[in-house]
KEVO-516650 format. One line per 10 residues: number of its first residue (from 1); their letters; for each residue x, y, z of N, C-alpha, C. Coordinates in steps of 0.05 Angstrom, whole numbers. Layout:
BEGIN
NUM	A	X,Y,Z,X,Y,Z,X,Y,Z; ...
***
This chain:
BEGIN
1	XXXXXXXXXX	-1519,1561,1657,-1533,1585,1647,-1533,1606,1669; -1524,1628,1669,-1519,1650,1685,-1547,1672,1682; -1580,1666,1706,-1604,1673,1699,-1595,1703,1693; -1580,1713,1706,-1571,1746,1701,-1568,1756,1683; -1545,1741,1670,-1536,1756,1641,-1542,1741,1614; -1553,1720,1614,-1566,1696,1596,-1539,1678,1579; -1527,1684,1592,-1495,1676,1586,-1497,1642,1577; -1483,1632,1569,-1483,1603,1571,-1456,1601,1571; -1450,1579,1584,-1424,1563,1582,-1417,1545,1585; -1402,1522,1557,-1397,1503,1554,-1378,1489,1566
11	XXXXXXXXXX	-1391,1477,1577,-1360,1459,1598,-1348,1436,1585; -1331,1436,1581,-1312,1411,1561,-1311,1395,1579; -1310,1368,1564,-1306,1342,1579,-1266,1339,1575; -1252,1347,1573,-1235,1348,1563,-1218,1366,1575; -1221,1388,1589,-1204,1403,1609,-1224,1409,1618; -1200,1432,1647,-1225,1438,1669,-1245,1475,1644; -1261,1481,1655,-1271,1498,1648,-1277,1516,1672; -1265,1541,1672,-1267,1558,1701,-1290,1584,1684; -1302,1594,1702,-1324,1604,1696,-1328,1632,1725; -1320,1652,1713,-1308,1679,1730,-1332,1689,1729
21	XXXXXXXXXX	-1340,1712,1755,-1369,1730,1742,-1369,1747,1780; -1385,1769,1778,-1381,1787,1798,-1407,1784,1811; -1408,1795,1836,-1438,1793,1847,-1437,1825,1860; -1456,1840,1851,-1467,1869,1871,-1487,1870,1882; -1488,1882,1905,-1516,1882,1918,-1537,1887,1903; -1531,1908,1882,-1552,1917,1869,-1568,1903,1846; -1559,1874,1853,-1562,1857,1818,-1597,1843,1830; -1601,1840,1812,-1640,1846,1803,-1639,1811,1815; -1626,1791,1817,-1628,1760,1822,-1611,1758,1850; -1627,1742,1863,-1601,1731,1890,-1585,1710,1869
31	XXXXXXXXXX	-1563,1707,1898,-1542,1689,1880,-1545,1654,1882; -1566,1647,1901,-1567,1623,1893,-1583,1618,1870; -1608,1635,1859,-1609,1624,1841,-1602,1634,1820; -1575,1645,1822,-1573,1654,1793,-1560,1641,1771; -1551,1617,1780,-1542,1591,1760,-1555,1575,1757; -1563,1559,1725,-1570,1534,1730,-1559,1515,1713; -1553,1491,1717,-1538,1480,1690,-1572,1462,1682; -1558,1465,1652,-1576,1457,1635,-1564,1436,1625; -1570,1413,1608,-1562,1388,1594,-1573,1381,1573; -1556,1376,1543,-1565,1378,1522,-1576,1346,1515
41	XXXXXXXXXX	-1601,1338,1503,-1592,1308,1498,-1578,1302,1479; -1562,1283,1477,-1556,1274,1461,-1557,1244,1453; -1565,1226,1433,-1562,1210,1419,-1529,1201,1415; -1523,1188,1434,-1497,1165,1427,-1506,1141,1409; -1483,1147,1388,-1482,1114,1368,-1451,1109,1356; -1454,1089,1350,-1425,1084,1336,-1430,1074,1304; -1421,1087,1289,-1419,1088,1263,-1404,1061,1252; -1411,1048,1231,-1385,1031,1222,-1374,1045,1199; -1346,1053,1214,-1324,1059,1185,-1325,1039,1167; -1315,1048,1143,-1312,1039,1119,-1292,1019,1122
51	XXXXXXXXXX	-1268,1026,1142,-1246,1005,1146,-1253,980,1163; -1270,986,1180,-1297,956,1198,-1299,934,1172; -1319,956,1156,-1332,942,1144,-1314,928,1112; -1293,938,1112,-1276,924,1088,-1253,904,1101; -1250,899,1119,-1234,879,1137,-1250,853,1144; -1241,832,1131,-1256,809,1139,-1242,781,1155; -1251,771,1167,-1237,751,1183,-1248,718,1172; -1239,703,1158,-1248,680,1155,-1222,648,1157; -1236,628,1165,-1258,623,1169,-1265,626,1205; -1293,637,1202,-1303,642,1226,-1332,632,1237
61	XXXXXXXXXX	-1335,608,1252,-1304,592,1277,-1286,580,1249; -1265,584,1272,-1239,570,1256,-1230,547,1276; -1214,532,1262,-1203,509,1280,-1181,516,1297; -1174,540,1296,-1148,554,1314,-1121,549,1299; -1118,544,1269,-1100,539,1263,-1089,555,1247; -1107,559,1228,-1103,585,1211,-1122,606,1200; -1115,626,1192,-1133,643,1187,-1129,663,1169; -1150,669,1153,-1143,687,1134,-1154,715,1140; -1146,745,1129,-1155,774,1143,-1159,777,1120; -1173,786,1099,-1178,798,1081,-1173,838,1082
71	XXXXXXXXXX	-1156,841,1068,-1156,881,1073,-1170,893,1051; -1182,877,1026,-1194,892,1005,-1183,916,1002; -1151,918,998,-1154,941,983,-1133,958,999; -1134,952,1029,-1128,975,1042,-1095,978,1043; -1091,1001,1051,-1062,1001,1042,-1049,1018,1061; -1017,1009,1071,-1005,1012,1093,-1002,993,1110; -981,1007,1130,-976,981,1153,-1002,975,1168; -1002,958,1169,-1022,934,1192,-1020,923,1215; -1024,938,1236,-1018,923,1257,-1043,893,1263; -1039,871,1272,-1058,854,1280,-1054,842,1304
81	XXXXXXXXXX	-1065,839,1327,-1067,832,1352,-1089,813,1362; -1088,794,1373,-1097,774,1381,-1099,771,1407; -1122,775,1423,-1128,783,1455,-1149,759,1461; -1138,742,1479,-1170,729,1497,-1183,735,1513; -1203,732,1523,-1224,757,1530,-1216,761,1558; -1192,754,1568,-1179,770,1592,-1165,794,1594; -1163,800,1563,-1148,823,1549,-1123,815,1544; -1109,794,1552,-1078,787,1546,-1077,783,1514; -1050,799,1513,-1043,791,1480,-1031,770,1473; -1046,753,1456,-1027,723,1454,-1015,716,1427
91	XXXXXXXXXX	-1020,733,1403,-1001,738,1385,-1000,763,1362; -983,769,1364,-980,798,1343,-970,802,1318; -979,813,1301,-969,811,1273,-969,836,1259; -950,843,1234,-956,871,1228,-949,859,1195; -966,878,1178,-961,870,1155,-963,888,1136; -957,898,1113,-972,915,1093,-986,913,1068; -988,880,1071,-1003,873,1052,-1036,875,1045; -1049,880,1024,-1064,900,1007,-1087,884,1009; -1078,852,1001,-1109,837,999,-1110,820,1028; -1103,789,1011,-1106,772,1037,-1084,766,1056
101	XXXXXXXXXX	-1084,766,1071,-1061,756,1087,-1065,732,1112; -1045,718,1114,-1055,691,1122,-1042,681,1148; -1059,682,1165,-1030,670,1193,-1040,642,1196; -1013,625,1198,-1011,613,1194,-1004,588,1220; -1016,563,1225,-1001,548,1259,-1010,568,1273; -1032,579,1283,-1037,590,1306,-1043,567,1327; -1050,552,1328,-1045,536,1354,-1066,544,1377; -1081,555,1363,-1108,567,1384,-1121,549,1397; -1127,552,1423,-1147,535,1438,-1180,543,1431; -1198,524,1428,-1228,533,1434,-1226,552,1458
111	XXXXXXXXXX	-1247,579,1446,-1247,593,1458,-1261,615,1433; -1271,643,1454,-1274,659,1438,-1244,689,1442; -1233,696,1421,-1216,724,1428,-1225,744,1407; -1207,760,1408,-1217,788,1401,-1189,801,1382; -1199,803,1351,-1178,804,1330,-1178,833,1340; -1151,844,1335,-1157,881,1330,-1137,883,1309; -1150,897,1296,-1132,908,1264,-1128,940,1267; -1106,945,1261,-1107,974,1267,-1085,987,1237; -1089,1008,1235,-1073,1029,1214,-1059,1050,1227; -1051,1068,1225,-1041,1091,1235,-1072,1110,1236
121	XXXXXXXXXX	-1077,1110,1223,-1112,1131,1230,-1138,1106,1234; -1144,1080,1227,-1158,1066,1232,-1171,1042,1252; -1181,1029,1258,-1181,1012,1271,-1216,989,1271; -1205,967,1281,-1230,945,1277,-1218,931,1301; -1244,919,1307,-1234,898,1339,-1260,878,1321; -1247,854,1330,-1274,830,1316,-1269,808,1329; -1291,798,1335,-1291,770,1341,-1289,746,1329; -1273,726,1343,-1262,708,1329,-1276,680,1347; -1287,659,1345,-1294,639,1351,-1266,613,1343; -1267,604,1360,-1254,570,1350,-1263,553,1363
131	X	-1271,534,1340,-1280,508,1356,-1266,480,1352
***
């Protein structure tokens, strides 16, 4: 906030933001205080998309062997990725199928990993148990 001219200016988190302005002897404020930044609150949350919540993983715990993804519906390529909680990817699959789709001999150890289903505009990360 510029106390001088009541100016405001938004600084993006996202590039730099440069912010130009002149100083004369004759200006009615010294110059230290004639800035101050201000901070808006805001309320962070995360929403569940519709594509979260229509993607299902069963059975969950599973025995690491097979597994079914349910897409209800959804339509387009599928990416599916399988990460243990070190982040390594330990198997990948892509599909475009609509309802269920089934992988099959996974060979999973007990453990917990982390399914991610993704679309070209969508995405879901879920947890997967095996016991």
């Amino acid at each position: 906030m510029d106390n001088l001219t009541g100016a405001r200016t938004v600084i993006a988190t996202s590039a730099p933001t440069n912010y130009t302005f002149q100083v004369s002897s004759g200006d009615a404020i010294d110059v230290s205080s004639r800035f101050r930044i201000e901070f808006e609150d805001v309320t962070l949350s995360v929403e569940d998309s519709a594509f979260a919540k229509a993607v299902k993983l069963y059975p969950n715990p599973s025995d690491g062997n097979d597994l079914f993804i349910s897409f209800n519906g959804i339509t387009g390529q599928k990416k599916i990725n399988i990460y243990n909680l070190l982040g390594q990817s330990i198997i990948s699959y892509e599909t475009d199928k609509t309802g269920t789709y089934e992988l099959e001999n996974l060979g999973l150890i007990n453990g917990t990993y982390l399914v991610e289903i993704s679309t070209e505009s969508s995405q879901t990360v879920q947890k997967l148990i095996v016991e």
